[in-house]
Chimera marker file (.cmm) of the C-alpha trace (Angstrom):
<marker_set name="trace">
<marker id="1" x="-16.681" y="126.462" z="-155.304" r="1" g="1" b="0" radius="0.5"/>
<marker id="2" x="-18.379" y="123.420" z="-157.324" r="1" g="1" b="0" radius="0.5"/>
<marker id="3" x="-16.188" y="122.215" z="-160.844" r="1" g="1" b="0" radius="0.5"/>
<marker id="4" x="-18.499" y="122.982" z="-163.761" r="1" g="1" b="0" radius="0.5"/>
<marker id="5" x="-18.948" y="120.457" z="-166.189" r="1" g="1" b="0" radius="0.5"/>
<marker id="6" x="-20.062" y="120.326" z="-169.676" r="1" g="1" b="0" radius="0.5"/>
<marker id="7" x="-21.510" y="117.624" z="-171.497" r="1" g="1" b="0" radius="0.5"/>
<marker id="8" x="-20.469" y="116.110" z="-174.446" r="1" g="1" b="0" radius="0.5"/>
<marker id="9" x="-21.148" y="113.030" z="-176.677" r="1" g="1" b="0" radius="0.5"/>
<marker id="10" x="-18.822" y="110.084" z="-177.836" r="1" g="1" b="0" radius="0.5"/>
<marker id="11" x="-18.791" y="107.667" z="-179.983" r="1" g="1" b="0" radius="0.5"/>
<marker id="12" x="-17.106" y="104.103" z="-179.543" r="1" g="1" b="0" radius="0.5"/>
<marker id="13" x="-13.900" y="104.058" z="-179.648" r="1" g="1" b="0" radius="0.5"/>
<marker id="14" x="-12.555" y="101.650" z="-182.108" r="1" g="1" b="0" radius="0.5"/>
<marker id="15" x="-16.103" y="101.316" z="-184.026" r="1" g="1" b="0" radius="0.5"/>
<marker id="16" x="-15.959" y="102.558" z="-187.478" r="1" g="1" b="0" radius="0.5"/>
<marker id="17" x="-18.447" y="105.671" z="-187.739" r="1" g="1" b="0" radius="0.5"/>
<marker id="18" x="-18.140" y="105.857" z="-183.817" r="1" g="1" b="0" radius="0.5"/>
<marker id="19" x="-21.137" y="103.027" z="-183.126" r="1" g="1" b="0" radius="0.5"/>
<marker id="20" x="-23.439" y="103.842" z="-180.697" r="1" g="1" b="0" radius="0.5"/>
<marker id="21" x="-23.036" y="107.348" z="-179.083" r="1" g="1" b="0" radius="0.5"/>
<marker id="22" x="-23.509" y="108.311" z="-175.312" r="1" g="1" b="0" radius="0.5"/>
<marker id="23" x="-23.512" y="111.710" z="-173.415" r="1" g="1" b="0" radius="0.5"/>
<marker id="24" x="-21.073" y="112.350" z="-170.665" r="1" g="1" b="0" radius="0.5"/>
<marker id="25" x="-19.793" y="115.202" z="-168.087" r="1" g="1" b="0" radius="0.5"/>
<marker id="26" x="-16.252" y="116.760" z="-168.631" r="1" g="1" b="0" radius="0.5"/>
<marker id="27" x="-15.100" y="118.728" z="-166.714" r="1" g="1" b="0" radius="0.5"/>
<marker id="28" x="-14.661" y="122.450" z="-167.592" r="1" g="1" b="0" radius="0.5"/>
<marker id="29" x="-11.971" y="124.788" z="-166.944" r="1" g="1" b="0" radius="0.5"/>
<marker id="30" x="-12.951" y="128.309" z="-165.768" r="1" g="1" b="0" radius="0.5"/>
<marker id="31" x="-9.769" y="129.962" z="-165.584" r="1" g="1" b="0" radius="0.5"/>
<marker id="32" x="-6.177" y="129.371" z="-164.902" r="1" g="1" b="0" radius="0.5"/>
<marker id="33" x="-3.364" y="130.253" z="-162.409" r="1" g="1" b="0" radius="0.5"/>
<marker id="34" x="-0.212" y="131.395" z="-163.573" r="1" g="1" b="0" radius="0.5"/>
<marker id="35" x="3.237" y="131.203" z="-161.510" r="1" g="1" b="0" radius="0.5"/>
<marker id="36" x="3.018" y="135.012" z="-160.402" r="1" g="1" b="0" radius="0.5"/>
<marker id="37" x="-0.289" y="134.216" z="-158.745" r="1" g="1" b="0" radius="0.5"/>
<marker id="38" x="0.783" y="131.215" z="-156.950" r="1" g="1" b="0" radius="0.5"/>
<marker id="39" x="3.628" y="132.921" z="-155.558" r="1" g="1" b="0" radius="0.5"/>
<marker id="40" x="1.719" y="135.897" z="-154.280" r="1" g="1" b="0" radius="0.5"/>
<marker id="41" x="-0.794" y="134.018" z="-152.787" r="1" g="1" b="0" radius="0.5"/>
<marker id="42" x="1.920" y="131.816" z="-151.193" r="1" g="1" b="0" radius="0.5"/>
<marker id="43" x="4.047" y="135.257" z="-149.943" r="1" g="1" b="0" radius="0.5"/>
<marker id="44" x="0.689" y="136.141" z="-148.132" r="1" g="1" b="0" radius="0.5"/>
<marker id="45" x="0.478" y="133.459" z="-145.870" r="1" g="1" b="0" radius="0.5"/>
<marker id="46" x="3.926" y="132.644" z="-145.122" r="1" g="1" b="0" radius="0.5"/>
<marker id="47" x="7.044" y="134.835" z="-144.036" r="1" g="1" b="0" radius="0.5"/>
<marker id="48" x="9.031" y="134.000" z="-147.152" r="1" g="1" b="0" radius="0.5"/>
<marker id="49" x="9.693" y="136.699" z="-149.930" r="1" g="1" b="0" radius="0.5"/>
<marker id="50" x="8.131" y="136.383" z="-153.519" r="1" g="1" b="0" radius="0.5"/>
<marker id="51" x="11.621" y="136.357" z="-154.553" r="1" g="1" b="0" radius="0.5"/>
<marker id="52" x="12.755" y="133.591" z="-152.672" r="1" g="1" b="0" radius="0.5"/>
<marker id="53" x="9.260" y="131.863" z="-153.311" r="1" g="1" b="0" radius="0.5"/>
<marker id="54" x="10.105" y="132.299" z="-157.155" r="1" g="1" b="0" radius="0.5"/>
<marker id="55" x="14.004" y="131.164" z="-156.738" r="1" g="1" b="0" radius="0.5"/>
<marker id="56" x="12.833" y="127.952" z="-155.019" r="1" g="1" b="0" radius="0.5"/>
<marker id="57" x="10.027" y="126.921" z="-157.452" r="1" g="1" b="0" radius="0.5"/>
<marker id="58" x="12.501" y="127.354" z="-160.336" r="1" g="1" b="0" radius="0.5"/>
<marker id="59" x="15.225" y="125.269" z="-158.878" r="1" g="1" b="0" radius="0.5"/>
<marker id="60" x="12.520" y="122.719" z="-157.648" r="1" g="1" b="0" radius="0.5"/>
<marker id="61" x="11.500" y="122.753" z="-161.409" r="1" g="1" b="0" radius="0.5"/>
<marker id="62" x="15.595" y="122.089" z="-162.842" r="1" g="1" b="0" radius="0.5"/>
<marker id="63" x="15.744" y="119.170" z="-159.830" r="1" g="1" b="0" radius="0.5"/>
<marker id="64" x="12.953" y="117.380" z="-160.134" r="1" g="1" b="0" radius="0.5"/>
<marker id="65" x="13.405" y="116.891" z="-163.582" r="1" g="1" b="0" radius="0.5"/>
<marker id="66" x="17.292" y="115.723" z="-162.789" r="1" g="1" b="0" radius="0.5"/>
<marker id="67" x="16.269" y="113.213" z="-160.362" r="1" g="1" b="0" radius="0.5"/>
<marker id="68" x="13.472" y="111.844" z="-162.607" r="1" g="1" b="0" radius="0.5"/>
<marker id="69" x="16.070" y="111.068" z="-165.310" r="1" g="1" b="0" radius="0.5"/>
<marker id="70" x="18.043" y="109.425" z="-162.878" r="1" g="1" b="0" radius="0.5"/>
<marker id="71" x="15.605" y="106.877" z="-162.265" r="1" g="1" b="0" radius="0.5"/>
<marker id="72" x="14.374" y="108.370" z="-159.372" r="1" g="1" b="0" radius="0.5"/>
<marker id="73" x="10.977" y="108.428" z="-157.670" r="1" g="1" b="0" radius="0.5"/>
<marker id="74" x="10.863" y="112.154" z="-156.649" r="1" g="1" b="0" radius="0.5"/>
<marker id="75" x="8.458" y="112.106" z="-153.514" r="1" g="1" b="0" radius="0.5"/>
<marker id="76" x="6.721" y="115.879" z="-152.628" r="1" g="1" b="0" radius="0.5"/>
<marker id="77" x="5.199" y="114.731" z="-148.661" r="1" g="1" b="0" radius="0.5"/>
<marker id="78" x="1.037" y="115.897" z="-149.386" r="1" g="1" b="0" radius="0.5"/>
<marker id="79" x="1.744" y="116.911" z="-152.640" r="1" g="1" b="0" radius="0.5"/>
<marker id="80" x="2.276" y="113.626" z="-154.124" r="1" g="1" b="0" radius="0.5"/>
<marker id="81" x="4.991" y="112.096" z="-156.369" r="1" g="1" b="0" radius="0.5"/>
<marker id="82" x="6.454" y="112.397" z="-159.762" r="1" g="1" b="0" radius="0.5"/>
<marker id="83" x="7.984" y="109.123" z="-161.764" r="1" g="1" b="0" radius="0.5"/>
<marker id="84" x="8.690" y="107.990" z="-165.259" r="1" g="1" b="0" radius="0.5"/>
<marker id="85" x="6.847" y="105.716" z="-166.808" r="1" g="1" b="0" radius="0.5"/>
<marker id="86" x="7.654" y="103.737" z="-170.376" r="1" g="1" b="0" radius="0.5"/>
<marker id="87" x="5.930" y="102.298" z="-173.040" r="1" g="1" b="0" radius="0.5"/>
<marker id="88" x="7.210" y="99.976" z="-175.561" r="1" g="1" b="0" radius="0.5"/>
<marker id="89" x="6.463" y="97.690" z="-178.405" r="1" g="1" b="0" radius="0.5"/>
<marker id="90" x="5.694" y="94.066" z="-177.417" r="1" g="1" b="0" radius="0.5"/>
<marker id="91" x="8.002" y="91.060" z="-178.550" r="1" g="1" b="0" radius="0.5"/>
<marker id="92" x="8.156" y="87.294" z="-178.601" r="1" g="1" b="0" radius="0.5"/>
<marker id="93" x="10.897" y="87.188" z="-176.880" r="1" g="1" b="0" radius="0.5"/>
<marker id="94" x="12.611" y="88.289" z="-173.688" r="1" g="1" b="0" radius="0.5"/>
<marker id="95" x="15.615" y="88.790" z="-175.905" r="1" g="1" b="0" radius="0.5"/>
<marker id="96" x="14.200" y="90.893" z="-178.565" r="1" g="1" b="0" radius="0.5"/>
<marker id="97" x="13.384" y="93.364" z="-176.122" r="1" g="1" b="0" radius="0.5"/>
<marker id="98" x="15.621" y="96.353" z="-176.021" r="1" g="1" b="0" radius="0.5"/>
<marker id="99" x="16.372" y="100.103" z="-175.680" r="1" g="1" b="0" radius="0.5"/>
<marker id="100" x="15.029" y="100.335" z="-179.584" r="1" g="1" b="0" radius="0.5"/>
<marker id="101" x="11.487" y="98.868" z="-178.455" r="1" g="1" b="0" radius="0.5"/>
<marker id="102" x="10.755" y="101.762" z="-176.026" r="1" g="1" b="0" radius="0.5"/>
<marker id="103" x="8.099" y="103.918" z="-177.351" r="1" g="1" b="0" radius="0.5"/>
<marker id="104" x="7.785" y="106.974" z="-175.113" r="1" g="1" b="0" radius="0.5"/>
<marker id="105" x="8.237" y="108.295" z="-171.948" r="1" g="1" b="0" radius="0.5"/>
<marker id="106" x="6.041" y="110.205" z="-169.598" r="1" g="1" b="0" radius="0.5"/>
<marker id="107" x="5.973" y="111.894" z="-166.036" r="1" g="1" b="0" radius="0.5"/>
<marker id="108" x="3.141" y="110.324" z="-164.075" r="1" g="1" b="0" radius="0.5"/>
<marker id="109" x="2.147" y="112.231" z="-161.337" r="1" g="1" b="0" radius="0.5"/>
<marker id="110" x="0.275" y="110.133" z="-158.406" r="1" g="1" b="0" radius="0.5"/>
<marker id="111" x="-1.543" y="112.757" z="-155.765" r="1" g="1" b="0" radius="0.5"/>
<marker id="112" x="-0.976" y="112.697" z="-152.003" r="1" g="1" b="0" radius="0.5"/>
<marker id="113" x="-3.291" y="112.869" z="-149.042" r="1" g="1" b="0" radius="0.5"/>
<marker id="114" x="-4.510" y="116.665" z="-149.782" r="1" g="1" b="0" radius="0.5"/>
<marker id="115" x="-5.043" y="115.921" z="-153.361" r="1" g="1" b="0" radius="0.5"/>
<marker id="116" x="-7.306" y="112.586" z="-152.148" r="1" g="1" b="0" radius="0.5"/>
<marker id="117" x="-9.073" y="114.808" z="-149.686" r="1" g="1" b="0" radius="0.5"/>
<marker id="118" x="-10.116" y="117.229" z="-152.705" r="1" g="1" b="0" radius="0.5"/>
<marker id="119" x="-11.234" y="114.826" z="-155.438" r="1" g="1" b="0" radius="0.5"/>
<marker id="120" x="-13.321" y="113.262" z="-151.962" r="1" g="1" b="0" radius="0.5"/>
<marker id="121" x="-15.049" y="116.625" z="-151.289" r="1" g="1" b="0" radius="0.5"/>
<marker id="122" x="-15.609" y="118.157" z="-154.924" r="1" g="1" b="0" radius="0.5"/>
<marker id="123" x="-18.986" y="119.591" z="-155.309" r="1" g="1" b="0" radius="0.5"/>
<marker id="124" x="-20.318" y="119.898" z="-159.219" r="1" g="1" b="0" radius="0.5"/>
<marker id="125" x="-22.250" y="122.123" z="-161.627" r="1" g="1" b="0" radius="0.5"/>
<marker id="126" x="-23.293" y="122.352" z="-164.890" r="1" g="1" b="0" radius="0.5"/>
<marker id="127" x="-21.041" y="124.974" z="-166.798" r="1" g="1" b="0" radius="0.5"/>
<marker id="128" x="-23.379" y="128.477" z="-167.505" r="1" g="1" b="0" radius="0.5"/>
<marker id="129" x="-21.472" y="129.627" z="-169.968" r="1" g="1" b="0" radius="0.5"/>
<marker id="130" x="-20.276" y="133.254" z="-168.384" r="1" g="1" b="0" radius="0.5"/>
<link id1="1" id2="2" r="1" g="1" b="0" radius="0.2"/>
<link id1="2" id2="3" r="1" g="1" b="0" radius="0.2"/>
<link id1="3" id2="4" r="1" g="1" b="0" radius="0.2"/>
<link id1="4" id2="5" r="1" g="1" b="0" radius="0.2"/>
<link id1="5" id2="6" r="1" g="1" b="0" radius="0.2"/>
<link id1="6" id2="7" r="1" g="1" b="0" radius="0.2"/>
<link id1="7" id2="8" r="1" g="1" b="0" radius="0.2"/>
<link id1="8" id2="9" r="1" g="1" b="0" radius="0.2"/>
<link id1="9" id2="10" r="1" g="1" b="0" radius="0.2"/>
<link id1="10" id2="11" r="1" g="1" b="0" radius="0.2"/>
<link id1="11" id2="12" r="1" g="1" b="0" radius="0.2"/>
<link id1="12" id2="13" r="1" g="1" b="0" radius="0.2"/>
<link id1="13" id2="14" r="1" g="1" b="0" radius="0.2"/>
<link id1="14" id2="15" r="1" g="1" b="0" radius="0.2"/>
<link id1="15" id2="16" r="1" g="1" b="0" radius="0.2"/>
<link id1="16" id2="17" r="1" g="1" b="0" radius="0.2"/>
<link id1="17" id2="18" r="1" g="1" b="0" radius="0.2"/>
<link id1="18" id2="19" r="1" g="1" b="0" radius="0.2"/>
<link id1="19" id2="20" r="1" g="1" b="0" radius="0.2"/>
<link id1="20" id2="21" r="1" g="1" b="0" radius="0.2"/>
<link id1="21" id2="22" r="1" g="1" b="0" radius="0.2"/>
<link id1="22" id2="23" r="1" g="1" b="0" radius="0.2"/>
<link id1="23" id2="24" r="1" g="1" b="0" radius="0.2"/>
<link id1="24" id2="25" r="1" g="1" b="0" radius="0.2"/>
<link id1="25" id2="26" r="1" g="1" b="0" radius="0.2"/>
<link id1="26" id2="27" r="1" g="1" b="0" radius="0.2"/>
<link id1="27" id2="28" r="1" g="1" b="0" radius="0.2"/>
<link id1="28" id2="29" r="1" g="1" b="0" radius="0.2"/>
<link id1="29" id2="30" r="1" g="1" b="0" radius="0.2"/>
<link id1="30" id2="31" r="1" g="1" b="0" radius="0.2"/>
<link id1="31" id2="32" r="1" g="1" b="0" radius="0.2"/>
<link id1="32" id2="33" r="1" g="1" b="0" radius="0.2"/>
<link id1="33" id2="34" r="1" g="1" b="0" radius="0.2"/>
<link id1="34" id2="35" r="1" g="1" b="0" radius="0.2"/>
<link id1="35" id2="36" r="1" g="1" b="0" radius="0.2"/>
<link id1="36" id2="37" r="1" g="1" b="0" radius="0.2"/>
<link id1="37" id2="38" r="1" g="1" b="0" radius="0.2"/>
<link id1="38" id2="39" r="1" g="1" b="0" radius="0.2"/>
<link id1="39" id2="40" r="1" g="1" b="0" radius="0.2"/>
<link id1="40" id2="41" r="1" g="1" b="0" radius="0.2"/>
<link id1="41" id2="42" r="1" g="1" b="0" radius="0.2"/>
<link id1="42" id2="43" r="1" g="1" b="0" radius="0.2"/>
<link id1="43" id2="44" r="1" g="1" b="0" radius="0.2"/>
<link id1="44" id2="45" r="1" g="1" b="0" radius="0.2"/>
<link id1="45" id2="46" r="1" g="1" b="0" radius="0.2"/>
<link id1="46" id2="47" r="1" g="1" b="0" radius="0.2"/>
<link id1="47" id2="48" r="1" g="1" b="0" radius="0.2"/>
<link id1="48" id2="49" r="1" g="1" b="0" radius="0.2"/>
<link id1="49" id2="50" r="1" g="1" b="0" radius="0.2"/>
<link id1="50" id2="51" r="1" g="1" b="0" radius="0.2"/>
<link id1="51" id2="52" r="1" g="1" b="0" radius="0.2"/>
<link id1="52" id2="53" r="1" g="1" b="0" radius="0.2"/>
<link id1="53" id2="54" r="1" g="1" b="0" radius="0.2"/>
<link id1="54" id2="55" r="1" g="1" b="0" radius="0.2"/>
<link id1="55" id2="56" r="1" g="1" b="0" radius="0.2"/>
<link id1="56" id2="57" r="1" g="1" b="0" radius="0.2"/>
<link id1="57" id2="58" r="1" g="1" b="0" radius="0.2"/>
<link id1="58" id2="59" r="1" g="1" b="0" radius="0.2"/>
<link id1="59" id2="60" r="1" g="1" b="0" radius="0.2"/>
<link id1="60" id2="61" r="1" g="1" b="0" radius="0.2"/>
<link id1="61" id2="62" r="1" g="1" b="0" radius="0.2"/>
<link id1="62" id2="63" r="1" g="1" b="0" radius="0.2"/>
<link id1="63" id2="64" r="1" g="1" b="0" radius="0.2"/>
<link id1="64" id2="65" r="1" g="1" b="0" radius="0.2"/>
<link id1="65" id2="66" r="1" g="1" b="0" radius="0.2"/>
<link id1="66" id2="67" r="1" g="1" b="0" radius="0.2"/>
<link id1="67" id2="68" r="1" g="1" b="0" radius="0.2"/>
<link id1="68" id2="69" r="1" g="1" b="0" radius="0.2"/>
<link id1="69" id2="70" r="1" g="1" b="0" radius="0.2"/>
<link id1="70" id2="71" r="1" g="1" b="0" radius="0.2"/>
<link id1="71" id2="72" r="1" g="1" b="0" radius="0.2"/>
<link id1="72" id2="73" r="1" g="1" b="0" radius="0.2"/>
<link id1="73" id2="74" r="1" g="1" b="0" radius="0.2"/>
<link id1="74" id2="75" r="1" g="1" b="0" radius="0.2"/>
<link id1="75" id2="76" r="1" g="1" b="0" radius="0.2"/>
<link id1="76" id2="77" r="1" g="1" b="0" radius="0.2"/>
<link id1="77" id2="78" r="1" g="1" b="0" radius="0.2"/>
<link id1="78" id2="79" r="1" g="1" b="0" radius="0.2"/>
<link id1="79" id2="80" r="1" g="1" b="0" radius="0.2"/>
<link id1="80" id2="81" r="1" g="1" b="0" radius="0.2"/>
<link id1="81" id2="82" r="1" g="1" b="0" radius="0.2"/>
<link id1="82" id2="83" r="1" g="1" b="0" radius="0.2"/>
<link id1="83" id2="84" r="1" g="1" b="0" radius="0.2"/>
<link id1="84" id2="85" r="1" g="1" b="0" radius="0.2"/>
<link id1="85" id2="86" r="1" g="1" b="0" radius="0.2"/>
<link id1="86" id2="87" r="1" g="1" b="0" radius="0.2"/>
<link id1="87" id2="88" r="1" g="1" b="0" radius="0.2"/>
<link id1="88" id2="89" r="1" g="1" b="0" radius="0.2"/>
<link id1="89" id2="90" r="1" g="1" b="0" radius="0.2"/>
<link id1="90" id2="91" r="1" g="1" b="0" radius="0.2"/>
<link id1="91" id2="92" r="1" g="1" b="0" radius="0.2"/>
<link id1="92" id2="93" r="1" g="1" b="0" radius="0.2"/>
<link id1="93" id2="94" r="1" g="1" b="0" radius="0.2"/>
<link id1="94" id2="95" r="1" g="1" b="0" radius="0.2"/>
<link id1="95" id2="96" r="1" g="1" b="0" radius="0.2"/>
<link id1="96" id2="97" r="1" g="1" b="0" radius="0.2"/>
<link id1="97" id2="98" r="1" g="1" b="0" radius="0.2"/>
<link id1="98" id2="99" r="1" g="1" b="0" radius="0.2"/>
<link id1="99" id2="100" r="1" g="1" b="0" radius="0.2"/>
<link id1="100" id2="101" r="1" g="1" b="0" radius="0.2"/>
<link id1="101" id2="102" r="1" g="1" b="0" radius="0.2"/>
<link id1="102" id2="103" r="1" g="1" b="0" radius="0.2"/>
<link id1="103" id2="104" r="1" g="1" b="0" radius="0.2"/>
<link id1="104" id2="105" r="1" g="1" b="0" radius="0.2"/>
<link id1="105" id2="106" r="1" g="1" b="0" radius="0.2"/>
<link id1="106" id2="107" r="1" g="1" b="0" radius="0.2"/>
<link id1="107" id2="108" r="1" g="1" b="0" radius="0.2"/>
<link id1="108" id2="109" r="1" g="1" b="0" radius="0.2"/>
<link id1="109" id2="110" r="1" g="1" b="0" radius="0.2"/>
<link id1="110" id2="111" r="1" g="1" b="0" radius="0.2"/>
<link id1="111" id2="112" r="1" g="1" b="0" radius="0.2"/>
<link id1="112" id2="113" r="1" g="1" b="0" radius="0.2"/>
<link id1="113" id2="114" r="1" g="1" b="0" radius="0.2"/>
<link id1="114" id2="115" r="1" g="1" b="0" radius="0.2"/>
<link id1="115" id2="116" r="1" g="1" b="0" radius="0.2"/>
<link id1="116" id2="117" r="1" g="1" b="0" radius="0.2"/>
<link id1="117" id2="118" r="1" g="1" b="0" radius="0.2"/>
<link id1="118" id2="119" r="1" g="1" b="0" radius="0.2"/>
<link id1="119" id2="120" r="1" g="1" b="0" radius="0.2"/>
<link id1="120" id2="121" r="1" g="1" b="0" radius="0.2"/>
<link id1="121" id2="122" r="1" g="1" b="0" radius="0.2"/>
<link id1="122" id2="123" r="1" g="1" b="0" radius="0.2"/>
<link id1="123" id2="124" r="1" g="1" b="0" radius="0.2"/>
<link id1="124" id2="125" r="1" g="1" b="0" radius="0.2"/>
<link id1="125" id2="126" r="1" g="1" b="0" radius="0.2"/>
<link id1="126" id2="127" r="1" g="1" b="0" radius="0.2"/>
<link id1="127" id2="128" r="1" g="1" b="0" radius="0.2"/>
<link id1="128" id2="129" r="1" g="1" b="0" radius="0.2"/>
<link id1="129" id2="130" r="1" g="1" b="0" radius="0.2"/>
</marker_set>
């Protein structure tokens, strides 16, 4: 089934009264899945129960997590891999850098093979509305 886009206009970023604007495609969401669905659709093609399904996505959820915070690259096979990633504020000096200079954190997620072999084959249409 093709993504549906809409399109929208920006501005230039950083350009007081947003400059010159241009029209782009975003992509549109045109539902969601919830946890409940994944696991039944999972149960349907595999031997495992829902509740086991359910028990091992919730522990994968309080491990990953763990093993991110320990520095860890968390590696998933086709899925892809989960790491931390840090910003901070820039210094002079190699010694004015510390702890205090980091900014924020966040989880970046980097897709594997099956996720490449998607975004390769995606297939687009302009959102209807309905």
């Amino acid at each position: 089934m093709p993504i549906s886009y809409n399109i929208i206009e920006r501005g230039e970023p950083g350009v007081a009264g947003g400059g010159e604007t241009k029209f782009y495609a975003s992509a549109k969401s045109t539902g969601e899945t919830n946890i409940n669905q994944l696991i039944k659709r999972i149960e349907k093609i595999s031997t495992v129960s829902g509740a086991d399904i359910r028990g091992v996505l919730y522990a994968l959820l309080d491990v990953v997590p763990e093993e991110m915070a320990d520095g860890n690259i968390v590696r998933m096979g086709d899925l892809g891999s989960f790491r931390v990633s840090i910003s901070s504020e820039g210094h002079a000096t190699e010694d004015e850098v510390t702890s205090n200079s980091i900014t924020e954190g966040r989880v970046i997620f980097s897709p594997g093979d099956k996720f490449d072999r998607m975004l390769n084959n995606l297939s687009f249409q302009p959102y209807n509305g309905a």
